[in-house]
C-alpha positions as CSV (number, residue, x, y, z in Angstrom):
1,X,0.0,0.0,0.0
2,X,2.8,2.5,1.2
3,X,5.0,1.6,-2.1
4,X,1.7,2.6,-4.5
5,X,1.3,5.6,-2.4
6,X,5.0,6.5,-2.9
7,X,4.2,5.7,-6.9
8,X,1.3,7.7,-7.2
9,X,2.7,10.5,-5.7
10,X,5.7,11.0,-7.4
11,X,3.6,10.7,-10.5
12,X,2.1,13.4,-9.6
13,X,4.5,15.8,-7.8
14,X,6.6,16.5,-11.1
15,X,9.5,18.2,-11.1
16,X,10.5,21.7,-11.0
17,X,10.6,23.2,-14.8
18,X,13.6,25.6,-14.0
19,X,15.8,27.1,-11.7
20,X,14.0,28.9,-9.3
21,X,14.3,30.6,-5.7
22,X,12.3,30.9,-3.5
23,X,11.9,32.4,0.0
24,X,10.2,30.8,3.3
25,X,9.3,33.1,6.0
26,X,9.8,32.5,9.7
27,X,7.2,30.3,10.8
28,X,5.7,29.2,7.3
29,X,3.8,26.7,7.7
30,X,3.8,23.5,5.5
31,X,0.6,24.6,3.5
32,X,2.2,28.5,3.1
33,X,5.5,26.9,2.3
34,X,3.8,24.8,-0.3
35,X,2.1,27.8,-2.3
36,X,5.1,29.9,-2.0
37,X,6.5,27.0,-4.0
38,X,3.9,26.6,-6.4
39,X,3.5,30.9,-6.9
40,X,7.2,30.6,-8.1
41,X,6.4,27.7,-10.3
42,X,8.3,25.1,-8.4
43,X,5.8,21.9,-7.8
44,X,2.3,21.7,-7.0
45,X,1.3,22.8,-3.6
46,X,-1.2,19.8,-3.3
47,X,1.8,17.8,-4.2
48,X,4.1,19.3,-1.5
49,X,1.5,19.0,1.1
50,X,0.8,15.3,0.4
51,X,5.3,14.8,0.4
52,X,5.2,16.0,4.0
53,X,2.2,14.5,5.1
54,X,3.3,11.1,4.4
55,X,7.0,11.5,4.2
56,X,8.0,14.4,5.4
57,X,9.4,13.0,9.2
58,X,9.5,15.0,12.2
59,X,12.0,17.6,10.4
60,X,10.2,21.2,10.2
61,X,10.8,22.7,7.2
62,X,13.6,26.1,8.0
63,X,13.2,29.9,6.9
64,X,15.5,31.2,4.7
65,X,16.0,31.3,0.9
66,X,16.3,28.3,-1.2
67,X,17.5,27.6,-4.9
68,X,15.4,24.8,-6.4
69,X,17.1,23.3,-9.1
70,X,15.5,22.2,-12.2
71,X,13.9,18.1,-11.9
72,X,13.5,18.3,-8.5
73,X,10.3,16.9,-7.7
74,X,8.3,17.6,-4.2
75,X,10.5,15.2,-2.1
76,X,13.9,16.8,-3.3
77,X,12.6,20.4,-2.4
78,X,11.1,19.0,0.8
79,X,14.4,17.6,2.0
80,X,16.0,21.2,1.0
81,X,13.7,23.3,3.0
82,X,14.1,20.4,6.2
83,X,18.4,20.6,5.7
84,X,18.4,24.5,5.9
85,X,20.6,24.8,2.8
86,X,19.6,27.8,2.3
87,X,21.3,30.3,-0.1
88,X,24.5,32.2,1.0
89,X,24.2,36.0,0.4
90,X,27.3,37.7,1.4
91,X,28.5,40.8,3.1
92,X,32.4,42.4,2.7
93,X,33.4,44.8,5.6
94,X,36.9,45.6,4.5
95,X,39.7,46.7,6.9
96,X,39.9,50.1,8.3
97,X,36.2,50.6,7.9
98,X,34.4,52.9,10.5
99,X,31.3,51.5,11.8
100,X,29.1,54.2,10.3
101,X,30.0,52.9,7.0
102,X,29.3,49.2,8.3
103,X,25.4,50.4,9.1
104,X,25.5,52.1,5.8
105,X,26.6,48.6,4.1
106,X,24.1,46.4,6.4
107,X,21.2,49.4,5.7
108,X,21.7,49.2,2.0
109,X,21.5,45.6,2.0
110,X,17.3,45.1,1.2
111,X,18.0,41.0,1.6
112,X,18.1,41.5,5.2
113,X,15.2,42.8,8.0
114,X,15.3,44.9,10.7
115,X,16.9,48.2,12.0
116,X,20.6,48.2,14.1
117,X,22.1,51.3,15.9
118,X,25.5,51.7,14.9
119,X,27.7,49.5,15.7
120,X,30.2,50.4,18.6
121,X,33.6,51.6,16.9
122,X,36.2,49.1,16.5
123,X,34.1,46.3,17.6
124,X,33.3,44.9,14.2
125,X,36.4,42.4,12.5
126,X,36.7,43.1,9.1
127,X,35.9,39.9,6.8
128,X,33.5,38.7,4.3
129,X,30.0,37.3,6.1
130,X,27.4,35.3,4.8
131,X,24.1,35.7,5.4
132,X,20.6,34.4,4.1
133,X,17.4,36.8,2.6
134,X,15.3,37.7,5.4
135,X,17.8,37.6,8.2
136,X,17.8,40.7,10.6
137,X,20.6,42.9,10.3
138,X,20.8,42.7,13.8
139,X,21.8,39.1,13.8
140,X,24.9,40.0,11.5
141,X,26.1,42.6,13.6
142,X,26.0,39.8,16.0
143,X,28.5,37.7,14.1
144,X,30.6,40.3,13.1
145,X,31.1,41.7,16.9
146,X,31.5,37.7,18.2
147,X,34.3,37.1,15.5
148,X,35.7,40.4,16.7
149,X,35.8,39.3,20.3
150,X,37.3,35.5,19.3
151,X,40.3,37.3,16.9
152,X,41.1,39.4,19.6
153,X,41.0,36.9,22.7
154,X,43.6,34.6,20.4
155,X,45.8,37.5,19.3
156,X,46.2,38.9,23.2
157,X,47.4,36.1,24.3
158,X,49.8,36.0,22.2
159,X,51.2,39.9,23.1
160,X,54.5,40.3,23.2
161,X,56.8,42.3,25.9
162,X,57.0,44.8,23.8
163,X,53.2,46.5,23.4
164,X,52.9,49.2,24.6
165,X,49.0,48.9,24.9
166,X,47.6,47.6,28.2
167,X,43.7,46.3,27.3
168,X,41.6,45.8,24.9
169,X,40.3,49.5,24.2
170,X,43.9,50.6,23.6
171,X,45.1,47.5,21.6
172,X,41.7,48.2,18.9
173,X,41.9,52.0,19.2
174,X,46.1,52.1,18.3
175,X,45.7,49.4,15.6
176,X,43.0,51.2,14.3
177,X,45.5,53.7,13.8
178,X,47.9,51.5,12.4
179,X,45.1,50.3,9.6
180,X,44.4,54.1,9.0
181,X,48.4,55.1,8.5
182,X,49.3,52.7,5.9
183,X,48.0,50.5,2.9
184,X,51.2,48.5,2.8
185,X,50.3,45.0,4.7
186,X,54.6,44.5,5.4
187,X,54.9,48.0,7.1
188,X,51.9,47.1,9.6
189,X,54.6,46.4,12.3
190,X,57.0,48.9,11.4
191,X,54.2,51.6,11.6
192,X,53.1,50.3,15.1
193,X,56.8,50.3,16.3
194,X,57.0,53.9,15.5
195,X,53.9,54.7,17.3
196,X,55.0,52.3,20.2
197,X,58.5,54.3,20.5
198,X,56.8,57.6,20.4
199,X,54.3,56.1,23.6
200,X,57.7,54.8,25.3
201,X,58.9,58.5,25.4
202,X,56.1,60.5,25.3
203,X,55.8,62.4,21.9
204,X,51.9,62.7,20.3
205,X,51.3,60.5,18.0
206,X,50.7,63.1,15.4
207,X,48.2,61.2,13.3
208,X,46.3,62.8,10.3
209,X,43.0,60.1,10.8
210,X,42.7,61.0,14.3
211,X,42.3,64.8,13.2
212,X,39.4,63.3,10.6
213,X,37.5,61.2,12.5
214,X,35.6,63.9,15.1
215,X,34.7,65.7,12.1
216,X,33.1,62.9,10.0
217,X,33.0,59.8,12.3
218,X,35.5,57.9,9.9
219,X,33.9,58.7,6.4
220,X,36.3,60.6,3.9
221,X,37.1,64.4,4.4
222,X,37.0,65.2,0.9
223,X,39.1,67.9,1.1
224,X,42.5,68.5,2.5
225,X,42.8,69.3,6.8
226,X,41.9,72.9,8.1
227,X,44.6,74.1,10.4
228,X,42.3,74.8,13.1
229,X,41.1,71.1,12.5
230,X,44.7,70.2,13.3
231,X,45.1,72.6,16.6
232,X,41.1,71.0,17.9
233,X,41.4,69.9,21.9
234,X,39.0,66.6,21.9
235,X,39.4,63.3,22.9
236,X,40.7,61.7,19.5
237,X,43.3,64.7,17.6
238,X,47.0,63.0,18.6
239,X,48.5,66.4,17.2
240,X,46.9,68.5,20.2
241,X,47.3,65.6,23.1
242,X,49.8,63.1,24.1
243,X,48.8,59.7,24.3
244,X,46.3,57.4,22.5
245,X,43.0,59.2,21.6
246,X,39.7,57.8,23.8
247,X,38.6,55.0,21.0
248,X,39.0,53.7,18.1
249,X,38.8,55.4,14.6
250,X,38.0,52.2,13.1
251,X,37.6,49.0,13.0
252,X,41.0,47.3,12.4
253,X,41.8,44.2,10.6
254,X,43.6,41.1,12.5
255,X,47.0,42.2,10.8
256,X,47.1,45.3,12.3
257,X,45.6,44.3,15.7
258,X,48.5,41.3,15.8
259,X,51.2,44.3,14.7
260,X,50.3,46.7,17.6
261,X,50.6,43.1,20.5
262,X,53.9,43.0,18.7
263,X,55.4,45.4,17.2
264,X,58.2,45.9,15.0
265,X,61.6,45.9,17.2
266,X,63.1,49.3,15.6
267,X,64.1,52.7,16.6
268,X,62.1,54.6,14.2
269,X,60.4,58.2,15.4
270,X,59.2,59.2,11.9
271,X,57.6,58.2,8.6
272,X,56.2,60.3,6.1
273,X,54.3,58.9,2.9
274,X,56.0,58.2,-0.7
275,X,52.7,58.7,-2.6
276,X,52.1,54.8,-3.1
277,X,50.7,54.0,-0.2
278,X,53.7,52.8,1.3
279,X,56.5,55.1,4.2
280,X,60.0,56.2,4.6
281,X,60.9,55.8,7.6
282,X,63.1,58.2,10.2
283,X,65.3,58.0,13.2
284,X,65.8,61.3,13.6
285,X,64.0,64.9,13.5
286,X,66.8,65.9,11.2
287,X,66.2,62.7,8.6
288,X,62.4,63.2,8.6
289,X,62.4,66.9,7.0
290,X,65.2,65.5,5.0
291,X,63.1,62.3,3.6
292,X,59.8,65.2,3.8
293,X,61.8,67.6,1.1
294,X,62.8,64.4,-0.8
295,X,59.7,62.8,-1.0
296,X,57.6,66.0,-1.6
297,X,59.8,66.9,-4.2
298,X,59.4,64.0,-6.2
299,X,55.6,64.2,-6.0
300,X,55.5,67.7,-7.0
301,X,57.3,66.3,-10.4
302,X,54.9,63.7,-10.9
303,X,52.5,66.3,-10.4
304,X,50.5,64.7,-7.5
305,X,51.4,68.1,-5.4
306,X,51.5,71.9,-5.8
């Protein structure tokens, strides 16, 4: 009796005609689940309804988004929608990017539901995340500020003698700094044993992000740095305090988090940038205006300067 059930109703079922997807809501039901499938073509809802009844399990059938290939009949899609296979959407949040342009990314995504705050600065890790139509932004931001937590839990043990950071808030906000300074993954270390050197004797930091960031919250400047934006008292401008600023200016990549727990053993005070996104780098006052004219200079024949 059961095998001419099983006959009759794949006999009946079909198979889907084409690729499709196809979306099932939290809490669909199997008779909603089974017209959402046949509105997009897939099988039969009857069909679908008569796969579960008498074969379906105790499996429920889980939300999410779903490619149904061509050929597969109501028993294939049925076993999709129990496995939770569903479709991988993804999400890139590159290094160096300021939380507000993380809620911009997450906003502008319309695959996923829901309204988040934004996120708490530096407490995102940069990475590509995958995610499924119809999942709350909120639950992204979730796995974003979890990996966050893992990376940095692994790298801190692994600190060196040499930091010159003391928790958490300081290790994020200087390698934040680190992520803003240079574009050059090999001068990572070098960059945060300049900035642990100047720390070790007490000179400000004297970086051009932490001017930027009050002023825009980590979004481009678009236009070069007023000097009374570089004299501002507040609690994140390195050229008018000494010290690390209050928080982070970003949220920093694992490289440069690992650089600033063990920085680059050197005796470097200075750098200044070539142009390329790379430094020289400077021991002394006297070097440093030297490599500035240099490196200045040779910009100003490319014609990348005044």
């Amino acid at each position: 009796m059961i095998t001419m059930l099983a006959f009759l109703l794949a006999a009946c079922s079909g198979g889907a005609p084409e690729d499709t997807v196809v979306v099932i809501p939290q809490g669909a039901s199997i008779a909603r689940a089974g017209q959402i499938l046949e509105e997009a073509g897939a099988v039969s809802a009857s069909s679908f309804r008569n796969e579960a009844r008498f074969f379906g399990g105790d499996d429920p059938i889980k939300p999410g988004e779903y490619e149904i290939k061509a050929g597969m009949d109501a028993g294939d899609i049925l076993e999709l929608l129990q496995s939770g296979k569903t479709v991988q959407r993804l999400v890139m949040i590159p290094e160096g990017m300021p939380s507000i342009m993380v809620w911009d990314r997450l906003m502008a995504e319309k695959r996923l539901t829901g309204k988040v705050e934004v996120p708490a600065e530096g407490s995102i890790l940069p990475d590509t995340y995958a995610f499924t139509t119809g999942e709350s932004r909120a639950a992204v931001v979730k796995r974003m500020q979890a990996a966050m937590d893992k990376a940095f839990a692994e790298l801190w043990a692994k600190r060196s003698p040499r930091t010159a950071v003391k928790d958490r808030n300081e290790a994020i906000t200087l390698a934040s700094i680190v992520e803003k300074e240079t574009g050059v993954a090999a001068e990572r270390r070098t960059v945060a044993g300049v900035y642990t050197n100047r720390l070790a004797v007490g000179m400000r930091l004297q970086a051009d992000p932490t001017i930027i960031y009050p002023i825009t919250k980590g979004k481009p400047l678009g236009r070069r740095i007023l000097r009374s934006e570089i004299q501002a008292v507040n609690g994140y401008n390195t050229y008018s305090m000494i010290g690390l600023p209050k928080g982070p200016i970003a949220n920093p990549g694992k490289s440069s988090i690992a650089a600033v727990l063990d920085p680059e053993p050197n005796d470097y005070l200075f750098f200044v940038a070539k142009g390329d996104g790379g430094h020289i780098f400077a021991r002394t006052l006297a070097e440093h205006n030297a490599n500035v004219q240099k490196w200045y200079q040779l910009r100003r024949e490319r014609g990348e300067m005044e």
